[in-house]
C-alpha positions in Angstrom: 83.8 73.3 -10.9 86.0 72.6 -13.9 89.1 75.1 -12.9 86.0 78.0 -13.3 84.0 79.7 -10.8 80.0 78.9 -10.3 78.4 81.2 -11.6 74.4 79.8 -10.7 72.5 76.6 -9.5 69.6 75.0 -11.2 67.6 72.8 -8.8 64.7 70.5 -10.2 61.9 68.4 -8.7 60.1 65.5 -9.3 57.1 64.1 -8.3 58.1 60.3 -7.5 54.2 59.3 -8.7 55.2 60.8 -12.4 58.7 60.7 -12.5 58.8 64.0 -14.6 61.1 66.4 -13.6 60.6 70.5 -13.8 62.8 73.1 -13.0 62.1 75.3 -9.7 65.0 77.4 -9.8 66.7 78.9 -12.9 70.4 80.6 -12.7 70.3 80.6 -9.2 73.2 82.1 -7.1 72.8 81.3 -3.1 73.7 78.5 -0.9 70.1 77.7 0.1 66.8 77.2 -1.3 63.1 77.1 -0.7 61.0 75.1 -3.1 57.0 75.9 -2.6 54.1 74.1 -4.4 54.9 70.7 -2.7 51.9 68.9 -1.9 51.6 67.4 1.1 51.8 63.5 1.4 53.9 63.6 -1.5 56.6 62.1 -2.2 59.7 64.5 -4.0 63.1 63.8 -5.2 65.4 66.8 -6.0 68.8 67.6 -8.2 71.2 70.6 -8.5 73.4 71.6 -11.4 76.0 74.0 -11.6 76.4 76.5 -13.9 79.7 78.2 -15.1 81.2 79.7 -18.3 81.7 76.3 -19.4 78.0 75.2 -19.3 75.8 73.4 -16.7 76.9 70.3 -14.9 73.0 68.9 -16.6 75.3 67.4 -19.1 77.1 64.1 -17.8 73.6 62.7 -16.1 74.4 59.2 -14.8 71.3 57.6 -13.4 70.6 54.4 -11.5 67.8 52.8 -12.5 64.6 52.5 -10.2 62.4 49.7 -11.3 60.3 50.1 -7.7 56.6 48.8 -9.6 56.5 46.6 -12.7 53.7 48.5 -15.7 50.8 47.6 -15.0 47.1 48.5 -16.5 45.0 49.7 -13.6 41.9 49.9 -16.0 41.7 48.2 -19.1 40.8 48.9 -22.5 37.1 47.9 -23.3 35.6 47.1 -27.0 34.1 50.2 -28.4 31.6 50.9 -31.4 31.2 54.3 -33.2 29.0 56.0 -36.1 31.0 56.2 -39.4 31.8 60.1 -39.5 31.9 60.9 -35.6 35.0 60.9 -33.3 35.6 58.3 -30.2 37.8 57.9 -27.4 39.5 54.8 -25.7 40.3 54.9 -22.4 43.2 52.8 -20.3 44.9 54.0 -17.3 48.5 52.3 -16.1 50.6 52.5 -13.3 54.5 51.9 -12.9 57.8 53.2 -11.6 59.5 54.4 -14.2 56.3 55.8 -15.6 55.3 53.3 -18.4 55.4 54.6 -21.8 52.2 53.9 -24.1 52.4 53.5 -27.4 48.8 53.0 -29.2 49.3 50.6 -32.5 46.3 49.8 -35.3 47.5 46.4 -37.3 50.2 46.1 -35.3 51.5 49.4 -36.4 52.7 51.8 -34.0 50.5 55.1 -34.8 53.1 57.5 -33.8 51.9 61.3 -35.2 49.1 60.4 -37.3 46.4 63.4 -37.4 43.8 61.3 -37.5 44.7 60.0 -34.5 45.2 62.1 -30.9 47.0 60.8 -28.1 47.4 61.9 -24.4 48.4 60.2 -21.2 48.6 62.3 -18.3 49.3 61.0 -14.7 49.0 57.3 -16.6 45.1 58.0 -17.7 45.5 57.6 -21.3 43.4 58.1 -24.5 43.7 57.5 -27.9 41.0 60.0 -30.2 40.2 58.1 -33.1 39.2 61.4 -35.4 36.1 60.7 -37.3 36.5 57.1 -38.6 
């Protein structure tokens, strides 16, 4: 507790299929908790932090790492052809524990924020919007 009373716990949750963690509880003060919107079959790991008038224990995070499944693409990216002026998608979807991070490239370039691109991956289906080429 750092020679300071607790003042609040925050307790987070992660799905183990994404990895991301959320917060459940914010500032919270009792012993014991109940976390709804689990689904069940599942699979959920949990953390607490205190908090005090020195900050939250968040801070000094020391992980392990988990490597459980290597990346792997689960559905590959397939040639595409478009109309000059009219916007297309690719497709991939991967799979991994950590979740794998994509990064979409164009001449071996990573794109990064360019607006004429738009990128989302979301529970590893992932597209890259190529904005009217």
């Amino acid at each position: 507790n750092g020679n300071t009373e607790i003042t609040g716990y925050t307790i987070q949750k992660a799905d183990k299929k994404t990895g991301d963690w959320f917060t459940v509880l914010e500032h919270y003060h009792r012993l014991n908790a109940t976390v709804s919107d689990l689904i069940m079959g599942n699979i959920y790991k949990f953390r607490v932090f205190s908090e005090n008038k020195c900050g939250s224990s968040l801070c000094p995070i020391v992980q392990e790492h988990d490597f459980t499944e290597a990346p792997k693409f689960t559905t590959n990216l397939s040639d595409r052809s478009t109309t000059v002026g009219y916007s297309t998608k690719l497709l991939c979807s991967v799979r991994g524990f950590p979740k794998p991070k994509v990064e979409w490239m164009k001449n071996q370039m990573i794109i990064g924020d360019d607006p004429k691109f738009r990128q989302i991956c979301v529970q590893g289906i992932c597209s890259l919007e190529i904005r009217k080429p």
